[in-house]
C-alpha positions as CSV (number, residue, x, y, z in Angstrom):
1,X,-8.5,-36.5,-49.4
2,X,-9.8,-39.7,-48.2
3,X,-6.1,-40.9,-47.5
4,X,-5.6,-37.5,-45.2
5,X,-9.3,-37.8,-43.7
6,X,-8.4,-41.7,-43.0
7,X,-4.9,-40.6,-41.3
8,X,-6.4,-37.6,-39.2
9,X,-9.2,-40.0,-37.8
10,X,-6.2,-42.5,-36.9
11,X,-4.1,-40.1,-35.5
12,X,-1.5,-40.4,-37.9
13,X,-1.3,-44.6,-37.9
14,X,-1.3,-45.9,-41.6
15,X,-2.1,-49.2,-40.6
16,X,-5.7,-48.8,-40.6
17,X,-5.5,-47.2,-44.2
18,X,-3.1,-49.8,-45.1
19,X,-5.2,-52.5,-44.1
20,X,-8.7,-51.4,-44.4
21,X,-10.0,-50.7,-48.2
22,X,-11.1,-47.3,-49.4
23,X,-14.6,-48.0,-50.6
24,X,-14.8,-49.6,-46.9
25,X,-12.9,-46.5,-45.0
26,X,-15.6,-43.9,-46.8
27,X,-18.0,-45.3,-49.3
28,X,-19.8,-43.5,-51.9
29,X,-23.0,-42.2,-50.4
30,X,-24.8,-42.5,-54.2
31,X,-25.1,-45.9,-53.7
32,X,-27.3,-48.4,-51.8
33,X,-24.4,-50.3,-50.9
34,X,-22.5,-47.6,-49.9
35,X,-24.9,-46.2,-47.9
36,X,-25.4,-49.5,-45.5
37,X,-21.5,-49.2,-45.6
38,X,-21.4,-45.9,-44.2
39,X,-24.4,-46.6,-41.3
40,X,-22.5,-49.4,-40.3
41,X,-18.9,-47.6,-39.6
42,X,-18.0,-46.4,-36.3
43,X,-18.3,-42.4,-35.5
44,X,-16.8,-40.4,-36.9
45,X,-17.8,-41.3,-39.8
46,X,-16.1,-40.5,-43.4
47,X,-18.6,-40.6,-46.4
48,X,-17.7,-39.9,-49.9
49,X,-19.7,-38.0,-52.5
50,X,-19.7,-36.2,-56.1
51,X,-23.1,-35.1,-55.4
52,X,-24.1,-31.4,-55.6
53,X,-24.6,-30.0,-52.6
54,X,-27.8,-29.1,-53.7
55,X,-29.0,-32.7,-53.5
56,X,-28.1,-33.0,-50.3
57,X,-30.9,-33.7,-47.5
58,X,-31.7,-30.4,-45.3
59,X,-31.2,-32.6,-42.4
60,X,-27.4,-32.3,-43.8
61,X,-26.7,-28.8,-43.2
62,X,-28.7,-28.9,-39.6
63,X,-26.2,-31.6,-38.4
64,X,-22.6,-31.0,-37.1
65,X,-20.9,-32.8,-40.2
66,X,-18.0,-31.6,-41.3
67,X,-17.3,-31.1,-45.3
């Protein structure tokens, strides 16, 4: 998913998934590191997660993200 996710937001140009990492392209939100990762990419942002949904923030299903 993160491979088609990573090709959509490039509009279709591999060499951004090529060259970029995947924990760098959408790290895991469950960790600390991830999660200064993830502040720190550009808009749109792509975030990974195994969390429940039910963990989620409420803020979360206010916003406009897409999941």
């Amino acid at each position: 998913m993160l491979e088609i996710l990573s090709l959509i937001r490039q509009d279709g140009d591999p060499s951004w998934c090529r060259s970029v990492p995947n924990w760098e392209r959408g790290p895991w939100l469950e960790t600390l590191l991830g999660l200064r990762r993830a502040r720190g990419n550009a808009r749109p942002r792509i975030i990974s997660s195994h969390l429940p949904v039910q963990m989620f923030p409420s803020a979360f299903f206010r916003s406009r993200a897409k999941v």
